[in-house]
N, C-alpha and C positions, 0 to 999 in steps of 0.2 A: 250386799253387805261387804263391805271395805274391811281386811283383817288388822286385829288392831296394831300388829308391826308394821304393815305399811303404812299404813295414816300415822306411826310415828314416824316410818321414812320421811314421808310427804313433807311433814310438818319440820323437821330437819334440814331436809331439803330447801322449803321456801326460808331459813332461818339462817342461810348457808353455812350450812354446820357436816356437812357431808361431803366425804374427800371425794373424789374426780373416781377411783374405782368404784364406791358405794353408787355415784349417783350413776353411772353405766347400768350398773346391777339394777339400777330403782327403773331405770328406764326399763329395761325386758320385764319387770314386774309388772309395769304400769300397763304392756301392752298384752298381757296375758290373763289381767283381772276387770272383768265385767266390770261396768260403771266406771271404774278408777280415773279418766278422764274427767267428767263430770264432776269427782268428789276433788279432783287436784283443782280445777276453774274455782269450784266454792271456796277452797282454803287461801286458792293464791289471792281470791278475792278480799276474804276476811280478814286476812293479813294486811292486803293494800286498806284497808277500811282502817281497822286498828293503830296502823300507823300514821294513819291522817289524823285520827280520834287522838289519838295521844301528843303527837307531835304540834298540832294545830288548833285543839281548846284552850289549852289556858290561858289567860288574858296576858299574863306575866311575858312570853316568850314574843320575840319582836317576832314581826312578818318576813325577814329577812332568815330567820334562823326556821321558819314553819316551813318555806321553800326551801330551805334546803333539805331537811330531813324528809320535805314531802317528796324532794327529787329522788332521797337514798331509796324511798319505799317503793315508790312505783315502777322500777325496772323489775319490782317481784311478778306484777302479773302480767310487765310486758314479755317477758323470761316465759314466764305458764304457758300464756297463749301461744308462745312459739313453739313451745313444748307439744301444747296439742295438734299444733299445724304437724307437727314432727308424726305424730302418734297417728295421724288419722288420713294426711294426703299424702306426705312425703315419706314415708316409714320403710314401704320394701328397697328407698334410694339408702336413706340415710344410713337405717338400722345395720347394714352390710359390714363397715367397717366393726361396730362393734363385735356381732355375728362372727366375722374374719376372725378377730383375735381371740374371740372366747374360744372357740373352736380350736384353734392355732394354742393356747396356751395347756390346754386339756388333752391334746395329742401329743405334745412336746412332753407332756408331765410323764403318759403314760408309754413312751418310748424310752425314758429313761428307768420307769419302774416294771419293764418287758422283761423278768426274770428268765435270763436263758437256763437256767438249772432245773425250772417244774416244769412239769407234764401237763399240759390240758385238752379233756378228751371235750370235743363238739360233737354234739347231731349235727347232719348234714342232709340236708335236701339241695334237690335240684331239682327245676322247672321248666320244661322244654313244648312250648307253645301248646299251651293249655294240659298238659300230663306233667304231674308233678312225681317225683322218686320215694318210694319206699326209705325210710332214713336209712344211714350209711354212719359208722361211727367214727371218728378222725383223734386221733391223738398226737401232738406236734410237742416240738422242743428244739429251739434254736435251729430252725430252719431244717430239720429230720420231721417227717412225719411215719405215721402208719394208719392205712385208714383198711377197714373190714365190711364188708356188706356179703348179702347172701341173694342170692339168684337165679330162677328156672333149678332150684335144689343144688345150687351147688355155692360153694365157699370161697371167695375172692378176699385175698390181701395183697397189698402192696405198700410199700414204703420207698425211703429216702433215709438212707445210711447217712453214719457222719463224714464219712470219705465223698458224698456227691453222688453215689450208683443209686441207682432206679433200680425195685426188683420189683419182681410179682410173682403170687402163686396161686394155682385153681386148686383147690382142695387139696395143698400140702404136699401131691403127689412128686411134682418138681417146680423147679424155680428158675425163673430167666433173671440173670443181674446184666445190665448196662453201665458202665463207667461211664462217669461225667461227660467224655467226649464224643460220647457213640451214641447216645440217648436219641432214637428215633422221635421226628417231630409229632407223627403221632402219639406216643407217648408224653412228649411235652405238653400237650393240648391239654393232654388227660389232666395232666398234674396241674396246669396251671389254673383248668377249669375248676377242681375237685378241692384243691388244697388251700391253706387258709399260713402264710407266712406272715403274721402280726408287724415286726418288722419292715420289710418291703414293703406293704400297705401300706401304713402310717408314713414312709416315708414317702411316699408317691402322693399321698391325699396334700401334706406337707407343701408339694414342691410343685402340683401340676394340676389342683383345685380347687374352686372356691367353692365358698362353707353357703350353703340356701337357709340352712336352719339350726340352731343350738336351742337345745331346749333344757331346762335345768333342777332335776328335783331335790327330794333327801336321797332318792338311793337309785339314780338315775341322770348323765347326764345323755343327753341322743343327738346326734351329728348329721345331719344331711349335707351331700357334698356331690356336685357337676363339675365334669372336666372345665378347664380354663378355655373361652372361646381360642387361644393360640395353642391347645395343646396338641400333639401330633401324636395320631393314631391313639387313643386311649384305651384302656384295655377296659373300663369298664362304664358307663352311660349315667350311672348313679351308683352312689356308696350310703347304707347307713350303719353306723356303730352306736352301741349301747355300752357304756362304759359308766363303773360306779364309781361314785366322785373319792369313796376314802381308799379303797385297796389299788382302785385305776387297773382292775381287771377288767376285759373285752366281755362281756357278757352274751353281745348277738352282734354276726354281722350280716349286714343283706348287702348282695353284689347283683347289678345287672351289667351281665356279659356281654359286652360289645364286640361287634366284629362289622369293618366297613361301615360304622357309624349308627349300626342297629344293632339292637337288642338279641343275642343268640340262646342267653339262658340267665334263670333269677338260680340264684345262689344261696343258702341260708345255714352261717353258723351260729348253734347257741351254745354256749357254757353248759357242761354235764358235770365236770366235776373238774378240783386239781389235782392231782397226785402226784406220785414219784415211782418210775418204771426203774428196772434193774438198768444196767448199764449197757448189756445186748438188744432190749424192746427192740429198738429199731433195724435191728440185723437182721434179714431173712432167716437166719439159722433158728430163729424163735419163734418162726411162723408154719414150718415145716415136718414133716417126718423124717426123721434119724436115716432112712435111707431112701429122702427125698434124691430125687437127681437133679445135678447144677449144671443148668446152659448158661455156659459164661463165653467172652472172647474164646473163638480157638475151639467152641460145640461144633458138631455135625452141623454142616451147613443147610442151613433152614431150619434146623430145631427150634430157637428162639422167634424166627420170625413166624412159624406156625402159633407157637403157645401165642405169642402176642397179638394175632389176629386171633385165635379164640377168646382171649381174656378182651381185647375190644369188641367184640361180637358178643359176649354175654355183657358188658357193664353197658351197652348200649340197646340192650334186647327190651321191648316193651314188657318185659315181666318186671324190668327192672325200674323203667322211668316210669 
């Protein structure tokens, strides 16, 4: 059963009475609803029928004027039939460019309405060849995060200040802070696998992939997205986002972690909530005990790089994945 706004698209469409964006739209409609090929062939039909019926009965009208209105009519269903050739051989060639832009104009909308002022906390899982992660809770804001999990009983946070340092603490007791420059690659790893920068994503989908799939509801639209075959080294094999069309909030994203052109871990952020943290959230000082101790530049030598091989030896511990 064909819904009765599309069969008014339809019927607009063969009447051409539909702008160039609607008839886009009518197309991804057409290829997403059962039968609708079949019901477009009948109408493009009835319309070519109709317009021969009218054009070319009445005795009064010369044969020179029935050929011509007969020639306006019949490019309707030559137009249909191509439509379906579209719809049915040539569809994963053609549909691409539309795909490209709807995608492209739904990421652009929603990089613009990326509020660095709120808070959004994600569930996070992580998938690592067939064991998947106990969730892990992630709260970000303009490229600061703070994310919390729990572990073999014990209590892991770590964040991303607004100054750029990397901290982390195992149950509060102390705290290793890294400056922007010093930031151990193994800790980058961490961050880059764990954390979720809506910005920098958007931007990279943007500039270095094409769009496989856009799919489009009332309160969903969803993005699938493969590096560009000329993209160099890509950091992830596939992207999907779940993005609702009226706030243009991220709702869920799934990341497959690439490394060397394979798959190293599936990644999954969902929307928990928005809020609005105090203005220190993101400071270690708010994660800690009053008389946590601080390895910073300038701690006993190897203080930090201990904590930080324990805090990667438990976030990597099978209790945890």
């Amino acid at each position: 059963m064909i819904p009765n706004d599309l069969a008014m698209q339809i019927d607009r469409w063969l009447d051409d009475d539909l702008s160039q964006q609607d008839s886009l739209v009518l197309v991804e409609s057409l290829k997403r609803t059962e039968n609708a090929p079949e019901y477009l062939a009948d109408r493009a039909l009835l319309h070519t029928l109709l317009s021969q019926s009218i054009w070319s009965s009445p005795p009064e009208i010369s044969k020179p004027l029935a050929r011509r209105r007969f020639r306006i009519a019949k490019p309707i269903l030559l137009v249909a039939c191509a439509l379906l050739v579209i719809l049915g051989i040539l569809s994963p060639w053609v549909s691409m460019p539309t795909v490209q832009a709807s995608a492209e104009r739904v990421l652009k909308r929603t990089l613009v309405a990326n509020r660095p002022t709120s808070d959004r906390r994600y569930s996070v899982r992580v998938e690592f060849e067939r064991q998947r992660s106990k969730p892990s809770m992630l709260s970000v804001r303009n490229g600061q995060f703070v994310q919390s999990f729990e572990t073999a009983g014990r209590k892991l946070v770590w964040g991303k200040s607004s100054s750029g340092d990397i901290w982390f603490t195992i149950d509060g007791h102390s705290v290793a802070v890294f400056q922007e420059y010093e930031i151990p690659s193994a800790l980058e790893e961490v961050c880059d696998l764990r954390t979720l920068d809506l910005r920098i994503l958007i931007e990279s989908l943007l500039k270095d992939y094409d769009f496989q799939r856009f799919e489009h509801s009332a309160n969903r639209d969803t993005i699938t997205a493969v590096p560009k075959p000329q993209a160099n080294q890509p950091r992830f094999n596939k992207v999907q986002m779940e993005i609702d069309p009226v706030s243009l909030l991220v709702h869920k994203v799934e990341l497959d972690r690439a490394f060397q052109g394979r798959t190293l871990a599936k990644v999954s952020f969902e929307l928990e909530e928005i809020t609005t943290h105090d203005g220190d959230f993101y400071h270690w000082k708010s994660h800690v005990r009053s008389d946590a101790e601080v390895l910073e530049l300038g701690a006993r030598r190897g203080q930090r790089a201990e904590l930080l091989r324990d805090f990667l030896q438990l976030i990597r511990s099978p209790n945890y994945r």
